[in-house]
C-alpha positions as a Markdown table, in Angstrom:
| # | Residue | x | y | z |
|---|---|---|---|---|
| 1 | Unk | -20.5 | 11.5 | -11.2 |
| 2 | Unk | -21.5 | 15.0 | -12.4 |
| 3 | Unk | -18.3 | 17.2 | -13.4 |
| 4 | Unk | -18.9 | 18.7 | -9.5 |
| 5 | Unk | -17.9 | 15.3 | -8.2 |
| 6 | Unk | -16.2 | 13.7 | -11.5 |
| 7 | Unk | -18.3 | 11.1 | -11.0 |
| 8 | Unk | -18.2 | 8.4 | -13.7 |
| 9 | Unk | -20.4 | 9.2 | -16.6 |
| 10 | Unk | -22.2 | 6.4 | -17.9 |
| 11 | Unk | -22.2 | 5.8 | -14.4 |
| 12 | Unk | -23.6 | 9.6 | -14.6 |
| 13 | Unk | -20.4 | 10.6 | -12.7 |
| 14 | Unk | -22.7 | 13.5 | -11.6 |
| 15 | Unk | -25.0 | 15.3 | -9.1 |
| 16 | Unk | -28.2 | 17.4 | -10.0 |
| 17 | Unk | -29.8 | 18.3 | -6.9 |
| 18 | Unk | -33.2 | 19.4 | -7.4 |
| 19 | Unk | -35.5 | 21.5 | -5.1 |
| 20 | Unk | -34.7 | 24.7 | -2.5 |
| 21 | Unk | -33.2 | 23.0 | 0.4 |
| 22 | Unk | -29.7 | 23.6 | 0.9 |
| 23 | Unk | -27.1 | 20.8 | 0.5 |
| 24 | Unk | -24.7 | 21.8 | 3.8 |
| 25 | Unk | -27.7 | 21.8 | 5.6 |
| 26 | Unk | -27.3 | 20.7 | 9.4 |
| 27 | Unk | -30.1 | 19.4 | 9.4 |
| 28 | Unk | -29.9 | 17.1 | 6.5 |
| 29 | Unk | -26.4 | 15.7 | 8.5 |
| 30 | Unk | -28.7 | 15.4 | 11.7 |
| 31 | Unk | -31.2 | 13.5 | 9.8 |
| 32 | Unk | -29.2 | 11.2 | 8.2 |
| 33 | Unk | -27.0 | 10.5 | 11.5 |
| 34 | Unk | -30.1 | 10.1 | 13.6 |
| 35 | Unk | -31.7 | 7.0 | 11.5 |
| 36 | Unk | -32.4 | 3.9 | 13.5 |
| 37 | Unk | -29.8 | 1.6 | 11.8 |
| 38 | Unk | -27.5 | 3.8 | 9.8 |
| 39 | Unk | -23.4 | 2.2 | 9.9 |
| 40 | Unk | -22.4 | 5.0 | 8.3 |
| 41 | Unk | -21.6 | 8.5 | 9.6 |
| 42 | Unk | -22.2 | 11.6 | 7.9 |
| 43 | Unk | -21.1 | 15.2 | 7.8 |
| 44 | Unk | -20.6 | 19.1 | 6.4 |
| 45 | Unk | -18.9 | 20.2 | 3.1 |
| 46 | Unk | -18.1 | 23.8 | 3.7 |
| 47 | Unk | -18.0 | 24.4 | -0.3 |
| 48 | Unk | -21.7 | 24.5 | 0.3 |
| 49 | Unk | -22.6 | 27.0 | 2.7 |
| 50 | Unk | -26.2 | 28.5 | 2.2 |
| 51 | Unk | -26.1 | 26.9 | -1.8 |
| 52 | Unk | -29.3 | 25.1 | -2.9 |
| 53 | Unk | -29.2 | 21.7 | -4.4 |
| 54 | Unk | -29.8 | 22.8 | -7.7 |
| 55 | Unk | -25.8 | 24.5 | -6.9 |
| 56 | Unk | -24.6 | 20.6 | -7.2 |
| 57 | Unk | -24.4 | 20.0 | -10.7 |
| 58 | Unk | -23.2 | 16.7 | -12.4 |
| 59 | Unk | -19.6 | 15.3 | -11.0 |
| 60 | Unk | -20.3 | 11.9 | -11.8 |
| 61 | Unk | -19.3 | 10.2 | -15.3 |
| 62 | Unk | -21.7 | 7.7 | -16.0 |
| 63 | Unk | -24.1 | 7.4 | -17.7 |
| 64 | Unk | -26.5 | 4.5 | -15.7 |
| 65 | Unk | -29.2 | 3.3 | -18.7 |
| 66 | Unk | -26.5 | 3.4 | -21.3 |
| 67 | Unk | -24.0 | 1.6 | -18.8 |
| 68 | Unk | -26.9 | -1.0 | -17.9 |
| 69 | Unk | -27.2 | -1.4 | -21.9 |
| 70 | Unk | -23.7 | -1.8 | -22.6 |
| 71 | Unk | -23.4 | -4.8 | -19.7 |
| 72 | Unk | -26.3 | -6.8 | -21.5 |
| 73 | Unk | -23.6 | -7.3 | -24.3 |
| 74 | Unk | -20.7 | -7.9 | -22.6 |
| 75 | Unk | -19.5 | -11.9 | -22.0 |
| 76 | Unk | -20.5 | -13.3 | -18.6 |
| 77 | Unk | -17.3 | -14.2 | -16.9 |
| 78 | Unk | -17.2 | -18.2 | -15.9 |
| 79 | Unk | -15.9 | -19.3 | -12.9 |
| 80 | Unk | -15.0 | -23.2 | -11.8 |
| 81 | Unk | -15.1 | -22.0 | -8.3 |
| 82 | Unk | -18.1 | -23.0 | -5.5 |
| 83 | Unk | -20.5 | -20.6 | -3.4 |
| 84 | Unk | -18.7 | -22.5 | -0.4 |
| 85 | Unk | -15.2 | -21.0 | -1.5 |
| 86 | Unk | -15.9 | -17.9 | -0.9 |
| 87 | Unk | -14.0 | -16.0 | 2.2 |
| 88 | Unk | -15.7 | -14.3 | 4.7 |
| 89 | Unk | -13.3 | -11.7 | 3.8 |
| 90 | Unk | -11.1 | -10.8 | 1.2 |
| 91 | Unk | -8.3 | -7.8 | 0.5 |
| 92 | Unk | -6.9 | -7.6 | -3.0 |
| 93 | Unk | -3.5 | -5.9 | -1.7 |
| 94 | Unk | -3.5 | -8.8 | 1.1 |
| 95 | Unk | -3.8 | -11.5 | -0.7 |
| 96 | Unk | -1.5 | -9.7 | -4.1 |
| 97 | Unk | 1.3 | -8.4 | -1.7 |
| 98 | Unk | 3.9 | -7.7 | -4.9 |
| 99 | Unk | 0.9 | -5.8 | -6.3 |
| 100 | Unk | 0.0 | -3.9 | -2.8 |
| 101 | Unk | 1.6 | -0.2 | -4.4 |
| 102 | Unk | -0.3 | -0.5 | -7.3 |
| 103 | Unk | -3.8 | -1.6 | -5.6 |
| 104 | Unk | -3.1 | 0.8 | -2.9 |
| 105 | Unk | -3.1 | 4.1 | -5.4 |
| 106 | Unk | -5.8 | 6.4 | -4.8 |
| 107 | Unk | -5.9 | 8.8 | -7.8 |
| 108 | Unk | -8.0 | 12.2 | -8.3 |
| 109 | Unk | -10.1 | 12.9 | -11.7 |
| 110 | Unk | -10.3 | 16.1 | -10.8 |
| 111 | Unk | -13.4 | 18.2 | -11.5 |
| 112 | Unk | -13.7 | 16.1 | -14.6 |
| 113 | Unk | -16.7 | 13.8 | -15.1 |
| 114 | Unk | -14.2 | 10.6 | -16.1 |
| 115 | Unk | -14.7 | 8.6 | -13.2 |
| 116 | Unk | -15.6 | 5.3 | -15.6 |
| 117 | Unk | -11.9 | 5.9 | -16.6 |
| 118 | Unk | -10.2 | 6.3 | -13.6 |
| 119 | Unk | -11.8 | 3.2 | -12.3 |
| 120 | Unk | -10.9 | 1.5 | -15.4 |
| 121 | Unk | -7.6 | 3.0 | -15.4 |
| 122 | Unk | -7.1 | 1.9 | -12.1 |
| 123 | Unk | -8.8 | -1.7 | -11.7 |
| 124 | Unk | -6.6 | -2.7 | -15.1 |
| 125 | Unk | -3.1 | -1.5 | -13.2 |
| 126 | Unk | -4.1 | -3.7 | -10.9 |
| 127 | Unk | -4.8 | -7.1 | -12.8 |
| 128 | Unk | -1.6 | -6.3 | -15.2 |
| 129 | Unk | 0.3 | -6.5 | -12.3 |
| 130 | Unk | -1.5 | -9.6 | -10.8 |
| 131 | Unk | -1.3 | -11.3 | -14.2 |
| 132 | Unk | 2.5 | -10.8 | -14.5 |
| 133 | Unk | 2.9 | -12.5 | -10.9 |
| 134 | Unk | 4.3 | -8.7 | -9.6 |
| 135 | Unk | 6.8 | -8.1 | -12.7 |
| 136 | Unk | 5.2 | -5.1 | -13.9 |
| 137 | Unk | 4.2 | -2.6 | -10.9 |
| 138 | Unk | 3.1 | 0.4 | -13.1 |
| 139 | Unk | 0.1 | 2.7 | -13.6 |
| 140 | Unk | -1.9 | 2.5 | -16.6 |
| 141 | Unk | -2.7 | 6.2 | -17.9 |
| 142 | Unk | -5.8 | 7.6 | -16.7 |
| 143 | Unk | -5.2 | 10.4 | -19.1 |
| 144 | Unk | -4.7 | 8.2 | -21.8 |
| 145 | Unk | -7.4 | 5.7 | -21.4 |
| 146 | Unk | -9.9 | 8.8 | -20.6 |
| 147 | Unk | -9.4 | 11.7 | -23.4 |
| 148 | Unk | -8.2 | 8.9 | -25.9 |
| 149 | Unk | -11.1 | 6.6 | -25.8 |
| 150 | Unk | -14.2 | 9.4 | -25.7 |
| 151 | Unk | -13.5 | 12.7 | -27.5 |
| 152 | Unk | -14.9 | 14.4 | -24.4 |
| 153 | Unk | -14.2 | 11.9 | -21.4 |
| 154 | Unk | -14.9 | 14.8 | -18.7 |
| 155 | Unk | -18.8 | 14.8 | -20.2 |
| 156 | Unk | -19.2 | 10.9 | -18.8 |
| 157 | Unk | -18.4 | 7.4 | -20.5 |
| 158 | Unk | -19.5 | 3.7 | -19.5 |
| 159 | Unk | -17.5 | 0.9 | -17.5 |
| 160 | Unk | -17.1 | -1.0 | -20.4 |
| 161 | Unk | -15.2 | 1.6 | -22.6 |
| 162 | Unk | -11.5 | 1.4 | -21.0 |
| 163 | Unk | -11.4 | -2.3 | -20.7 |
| 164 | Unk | -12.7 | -2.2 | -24.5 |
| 165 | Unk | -9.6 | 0.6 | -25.2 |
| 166 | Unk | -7.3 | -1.3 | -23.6 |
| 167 | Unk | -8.0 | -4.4 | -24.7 |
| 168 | Unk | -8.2 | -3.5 | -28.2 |
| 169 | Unk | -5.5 | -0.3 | -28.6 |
| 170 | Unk | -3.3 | -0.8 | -25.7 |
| 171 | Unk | -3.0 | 1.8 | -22.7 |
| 172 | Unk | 0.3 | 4.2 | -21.8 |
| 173 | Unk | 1.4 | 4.2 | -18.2 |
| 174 | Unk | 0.7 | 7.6 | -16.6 |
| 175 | Unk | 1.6 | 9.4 | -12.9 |
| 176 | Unk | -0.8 | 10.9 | -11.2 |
| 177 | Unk | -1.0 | 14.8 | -11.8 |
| 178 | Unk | 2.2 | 16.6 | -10.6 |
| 179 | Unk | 1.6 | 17.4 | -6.6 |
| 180 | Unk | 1.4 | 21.1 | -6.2 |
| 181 | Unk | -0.1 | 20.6 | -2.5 |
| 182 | Unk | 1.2 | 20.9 | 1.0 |
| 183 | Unk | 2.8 | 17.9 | 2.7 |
| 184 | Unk | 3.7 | 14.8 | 0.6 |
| 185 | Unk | 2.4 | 13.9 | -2.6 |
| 186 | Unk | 0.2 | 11.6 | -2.2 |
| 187 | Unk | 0.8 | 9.1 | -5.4 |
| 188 | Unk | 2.7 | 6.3 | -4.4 |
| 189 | Unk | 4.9 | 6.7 | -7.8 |
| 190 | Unk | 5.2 | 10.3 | -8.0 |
| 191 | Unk | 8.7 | 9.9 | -6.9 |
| 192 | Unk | 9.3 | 7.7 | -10.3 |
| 193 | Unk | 7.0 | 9.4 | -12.9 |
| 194 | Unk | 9.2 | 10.4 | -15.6 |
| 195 | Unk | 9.6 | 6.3 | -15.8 |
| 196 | Unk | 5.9 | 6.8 | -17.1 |
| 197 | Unk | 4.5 | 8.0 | -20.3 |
| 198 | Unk | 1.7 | 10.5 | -19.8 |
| 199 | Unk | 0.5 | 11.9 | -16.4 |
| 200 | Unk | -2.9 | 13.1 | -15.7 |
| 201 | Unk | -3.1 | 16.5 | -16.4 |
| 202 | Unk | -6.1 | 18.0 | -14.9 |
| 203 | Unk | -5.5 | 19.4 | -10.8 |
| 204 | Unk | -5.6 | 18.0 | -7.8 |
| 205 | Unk | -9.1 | 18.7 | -5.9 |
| 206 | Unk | -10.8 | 18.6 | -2.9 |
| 207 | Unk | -14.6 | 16.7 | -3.6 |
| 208 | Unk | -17.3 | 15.9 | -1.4 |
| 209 | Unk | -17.7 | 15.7 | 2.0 |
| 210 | Unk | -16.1 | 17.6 | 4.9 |
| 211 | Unk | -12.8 | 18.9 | 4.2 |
| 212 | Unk | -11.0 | 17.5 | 6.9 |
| 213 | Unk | -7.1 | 17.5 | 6.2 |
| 214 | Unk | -7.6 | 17.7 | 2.5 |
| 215 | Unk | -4.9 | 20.6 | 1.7 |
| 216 | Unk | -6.6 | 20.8 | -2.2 |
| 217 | Unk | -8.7 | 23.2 | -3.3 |
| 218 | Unk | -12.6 | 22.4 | -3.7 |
| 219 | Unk | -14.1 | 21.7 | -7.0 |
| 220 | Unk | -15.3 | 24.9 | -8.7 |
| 221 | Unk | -13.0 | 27.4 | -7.0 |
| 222 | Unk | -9.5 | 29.2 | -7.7 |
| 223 | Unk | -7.1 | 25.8 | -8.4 |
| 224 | Unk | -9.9 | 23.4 | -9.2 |
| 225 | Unk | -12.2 | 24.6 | -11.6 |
| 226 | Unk | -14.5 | 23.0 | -14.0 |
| 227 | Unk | -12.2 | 21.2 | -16.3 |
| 228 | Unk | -12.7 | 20.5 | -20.2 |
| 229 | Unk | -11.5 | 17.4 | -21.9 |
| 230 | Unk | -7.8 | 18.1 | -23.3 |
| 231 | Unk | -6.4 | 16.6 | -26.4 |
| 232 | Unk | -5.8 | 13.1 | -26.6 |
| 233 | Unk | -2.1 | 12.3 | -25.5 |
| 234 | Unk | 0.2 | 12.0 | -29.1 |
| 235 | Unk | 3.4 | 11.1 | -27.1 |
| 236 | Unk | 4.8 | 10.6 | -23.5 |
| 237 | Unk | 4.9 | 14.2 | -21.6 |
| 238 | Unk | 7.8 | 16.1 | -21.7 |
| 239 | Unk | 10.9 | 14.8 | -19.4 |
| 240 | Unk | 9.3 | 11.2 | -19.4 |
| 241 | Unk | 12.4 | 8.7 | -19.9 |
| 242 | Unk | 9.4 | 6.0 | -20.8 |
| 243 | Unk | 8.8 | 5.1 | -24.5 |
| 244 | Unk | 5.2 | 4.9 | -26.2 |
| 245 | Unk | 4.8 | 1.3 | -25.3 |
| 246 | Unk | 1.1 | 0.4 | -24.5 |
| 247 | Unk | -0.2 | -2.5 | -22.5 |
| 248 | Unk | -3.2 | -4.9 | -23.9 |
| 249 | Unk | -4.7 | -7.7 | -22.6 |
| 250 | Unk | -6.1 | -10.5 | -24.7 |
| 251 | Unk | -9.7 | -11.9 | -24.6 |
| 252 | Unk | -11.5 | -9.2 | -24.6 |
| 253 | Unk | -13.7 | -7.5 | -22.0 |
| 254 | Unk | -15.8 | -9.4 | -19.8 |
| 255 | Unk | -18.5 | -9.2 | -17.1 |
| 256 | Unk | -20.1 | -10.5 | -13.6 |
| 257 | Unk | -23.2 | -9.7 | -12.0 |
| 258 | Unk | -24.4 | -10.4 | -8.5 |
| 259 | Unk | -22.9 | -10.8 | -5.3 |
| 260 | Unk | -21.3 | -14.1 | -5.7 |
| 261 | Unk | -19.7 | -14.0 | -8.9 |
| 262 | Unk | -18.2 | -10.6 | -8.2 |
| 263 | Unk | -16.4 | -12.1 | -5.7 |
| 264 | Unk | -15.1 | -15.0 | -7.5 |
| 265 | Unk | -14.1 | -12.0 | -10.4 |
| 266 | Unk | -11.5 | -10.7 | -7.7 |
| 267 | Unk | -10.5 | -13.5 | -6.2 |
| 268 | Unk | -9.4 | -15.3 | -9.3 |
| 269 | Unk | -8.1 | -11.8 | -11.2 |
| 270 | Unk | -8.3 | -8.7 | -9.3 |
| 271 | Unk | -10.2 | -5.5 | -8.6 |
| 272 | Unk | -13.2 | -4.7 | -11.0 |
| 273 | Unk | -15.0 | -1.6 | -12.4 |
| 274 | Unk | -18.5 | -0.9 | -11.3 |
| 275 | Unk | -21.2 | 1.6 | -11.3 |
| 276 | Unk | -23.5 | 2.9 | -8.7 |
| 277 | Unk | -26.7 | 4.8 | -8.2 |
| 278 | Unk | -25.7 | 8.3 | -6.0 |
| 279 | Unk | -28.1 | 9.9 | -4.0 |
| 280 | Unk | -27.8 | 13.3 | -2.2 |
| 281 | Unk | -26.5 | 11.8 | 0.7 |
| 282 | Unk | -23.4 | 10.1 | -0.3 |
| 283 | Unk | -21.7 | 14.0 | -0.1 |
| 284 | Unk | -21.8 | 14.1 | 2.9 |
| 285 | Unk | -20.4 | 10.3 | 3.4 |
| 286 | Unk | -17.6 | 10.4 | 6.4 |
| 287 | Unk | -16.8 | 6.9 | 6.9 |
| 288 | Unk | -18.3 | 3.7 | 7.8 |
| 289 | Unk | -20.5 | 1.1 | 5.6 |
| 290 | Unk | -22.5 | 3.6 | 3.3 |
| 291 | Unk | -26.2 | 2.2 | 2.5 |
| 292 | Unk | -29.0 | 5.0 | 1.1 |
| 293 | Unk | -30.7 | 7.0 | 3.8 |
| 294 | Unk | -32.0 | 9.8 | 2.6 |
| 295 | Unk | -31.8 | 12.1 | -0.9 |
| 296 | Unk | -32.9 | 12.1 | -4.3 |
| 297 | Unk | -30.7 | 10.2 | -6.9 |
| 298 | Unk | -28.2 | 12.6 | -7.9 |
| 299 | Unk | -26.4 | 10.5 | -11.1 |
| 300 | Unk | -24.1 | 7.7 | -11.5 |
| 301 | Unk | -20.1 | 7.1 | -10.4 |
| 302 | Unk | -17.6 | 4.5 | -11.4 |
| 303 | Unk | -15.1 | 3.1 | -9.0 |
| 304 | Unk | -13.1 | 0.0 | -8.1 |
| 305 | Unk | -14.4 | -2.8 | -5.7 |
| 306 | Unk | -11.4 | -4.5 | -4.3 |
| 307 | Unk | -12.3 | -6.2 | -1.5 |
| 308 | Unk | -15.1 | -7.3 | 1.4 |
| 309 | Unk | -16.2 | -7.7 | 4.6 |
| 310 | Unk | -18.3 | -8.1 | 7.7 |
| 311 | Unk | -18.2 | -5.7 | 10.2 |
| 312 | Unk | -21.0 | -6.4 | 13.2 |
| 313 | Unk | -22.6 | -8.6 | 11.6 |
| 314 | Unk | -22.6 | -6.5 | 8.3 |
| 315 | Unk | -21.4 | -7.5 | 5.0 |
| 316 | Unk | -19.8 | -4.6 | 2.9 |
| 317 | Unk | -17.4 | -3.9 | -0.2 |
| 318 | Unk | -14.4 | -2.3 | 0.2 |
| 319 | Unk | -14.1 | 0.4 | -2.5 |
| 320 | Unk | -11.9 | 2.8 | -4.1 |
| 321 | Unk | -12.7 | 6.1 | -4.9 |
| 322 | Unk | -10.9 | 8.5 | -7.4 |
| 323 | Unk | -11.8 | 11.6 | -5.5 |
| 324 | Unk | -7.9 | 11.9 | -3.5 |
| 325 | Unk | -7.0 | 9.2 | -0.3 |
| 326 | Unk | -7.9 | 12.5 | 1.7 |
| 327 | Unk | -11.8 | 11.9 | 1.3 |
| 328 | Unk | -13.9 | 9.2 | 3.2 |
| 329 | Unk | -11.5 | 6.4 | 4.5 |
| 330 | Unk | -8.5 | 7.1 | 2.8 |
| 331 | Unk | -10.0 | 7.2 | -0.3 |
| 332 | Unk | -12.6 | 4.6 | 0.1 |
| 333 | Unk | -15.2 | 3.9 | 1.2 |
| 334 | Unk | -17.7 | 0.5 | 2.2 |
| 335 | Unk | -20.9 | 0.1 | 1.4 |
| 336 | Unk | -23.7 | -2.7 | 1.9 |
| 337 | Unk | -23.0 | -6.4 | 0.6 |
| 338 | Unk | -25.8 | -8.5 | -0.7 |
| 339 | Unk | -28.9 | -7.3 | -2.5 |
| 340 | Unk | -27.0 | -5.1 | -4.5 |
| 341 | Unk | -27.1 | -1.4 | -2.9 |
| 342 | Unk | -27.6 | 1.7 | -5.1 |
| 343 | Unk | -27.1 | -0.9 | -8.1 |
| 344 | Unk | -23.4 | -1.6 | -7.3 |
| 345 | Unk | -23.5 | -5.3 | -8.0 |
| 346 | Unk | -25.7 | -4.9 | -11.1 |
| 347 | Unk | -22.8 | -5.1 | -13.0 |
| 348 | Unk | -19.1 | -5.3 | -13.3 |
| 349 | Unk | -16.1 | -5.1 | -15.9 |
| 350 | Unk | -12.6 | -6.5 | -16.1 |
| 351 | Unk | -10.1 | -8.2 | -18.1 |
| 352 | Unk | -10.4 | -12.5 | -18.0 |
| 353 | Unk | -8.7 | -14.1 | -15.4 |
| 354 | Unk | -6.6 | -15.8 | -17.7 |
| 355 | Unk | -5.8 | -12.8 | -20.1 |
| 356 | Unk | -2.7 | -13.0 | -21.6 |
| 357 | Unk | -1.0 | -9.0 | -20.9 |
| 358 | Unk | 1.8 | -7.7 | -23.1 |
| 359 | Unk | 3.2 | -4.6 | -24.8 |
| 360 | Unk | 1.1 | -3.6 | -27.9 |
């Protein structure tokens, strides 16, 4: 979203709050947990004691009318699967057990508005992994794929652009950024990353929402300010042991839209990218099945839909976030299923089901 959130940017990555009322307002939170109806809980960011909403500026990375331009061209994904096939439920690291780590890795963009490349980054680790049967567990470089494919990926980027990188110029694998927090690091390979190329280089931060056991600092103060887009990575970081090898993809990028066939996208290949309308009330999400209550639209954000579900009744996706496993429910969160919510099934990206993934 905005660079507050690093939201994605096509997406819009971003929040712009307009008007005199504050964001950590009480009762905002009191409003939106009162509705008749609401599954989802909300609650208080102290980063925004007695700040106005104008404070909140873009953290999201996408840019929504461009992104919603850039889908009309992309090829529509076929699948020889029925309406009737379709699970109730469905968990990518379930049903991809070899690939579990891999799925499982919750990574942080920083204050940096590249959310379209960390779900990118993110949703093609994923499907390389799937498409080798589990041979090659390894994250694909956020950095890379980010500050490579856009001169300025912390300004915002579309869904399509790191399925279009990576398809077309290969991605490094990358770490997340080097843990500098209390307790234990939180990426599932920072124990191995000088096996990979290039790390992401921008800090660790705490983002929306109530800081609960979040031991990073908040976006815009002393450890997490507002980041600008570094060079484009030349070669693997210093101490790395890995060589420049990139991972493609043939095929090219492709495309689903609509409830249905965005299932059938991750059942027959694995997570996918998306895009979603924010509103002033996803910041102070908590946990539970998100659906708009109350807000103005704030910008757009990128992230990684790898699963469903029906909880009382309600259908939801299960999505990842790129803002840390400390925020919302461990770094995801649900939101409604059906009738596309915020714009979240208007369109998605990933690599064909049948792509072919090698070293470049």
């Amino acid at each position: 979203m905005s660079k507050l959130l690093a939201l994605p940017l096509l997406v819009a990555c971003a929040f712009a709050l307009p008007g005199s009322r504050l964001i950590n307002d009480q009762d905002f939170v009191n409003e939106i947990n009162s509705k008749p109806g609401i599954l989802w809980k909300a609650g208080m960011n102290s980063r925004w004691n007695n700040m106005p909403l104008s404070a909140m500026k873009s953290v999201a990375g996408v840019k929504m009318e461009a992104n919603t331009a850039a889908l009309r061209t992309a090829p529509r994904a076929v699948f020889n699967m029925s309406d009737d096939a379709i699970p109730d439920s469905f968990d990518s690291a379930t049903n991809w057990p070899k690939c579990a780590k891999v799925i499982d890795d919750i990574r942080d963009q920083s204050m940096c508005g590249c959310c379209w490349a960390f779900a990118g980054a993110s949703a093609a680790s994923d499907r390389l992994c799937i498409a080798t049967e589990g041979k090659t567990v390894a994250p694909l470089s956020a950095q890379d794929i980010c500050f490579c494919s856009n001169p300025d990926g912390c300004d915002g980027g579309q869904i399509d652009a790191p399925w279009d990188y990576v398809g077309r110029h290969g991605a490094l694998t990358g770490a997340q950024q080097k843990f500098s927090g209390k307790g234990s690091d939180p990426d599932p390979f920072g124990s191995d990353r000088n096996q990979y190329c290039s790390a992401f280089s921008l800090p660790h931060c705490h983002h929306h929402g109530p800081q609960g056991n979040d031991p990073f600092p908040a976006e815009g103060t002393t450890g997490c300010p507002q980041q600008s887009s570094p060079k484009c990575p030349k070669k693997c970081d210093a101490g790395s042991e890995a060589s420049t090898d990139r991972w493609t993809f043939s095929g090219g990028t492709q495309s689903a839209s609509g409830e249905a066939a965005i299932q059938k996208a991750i059942m027959t290949g694995g997570p996918v990218e998306t895009a979603f309308t924010v509103y002033t009330d996803f910041a102070n999400y908590v946990s539970g099945i998100y659906h708009h209550v109350s807000g103005s639209i704030e910008g757009g954000h990128a992230v990684r839909i790898v699963g469903w579900g029906v909880e009382n009744g309600n259908k939801y996706w299960k999505v990842a976030n790129s803002w840390n496993p400390y925020w919302g429910e461990k770094g995801y969160f649900r939101i409604k299923r059906g009738g596309s919510e915020c714009g979240i099934e208007d369109g998605v990206t990933f690599s064909g089901a049948n792509a072919k993934w090698t070293k470049k």
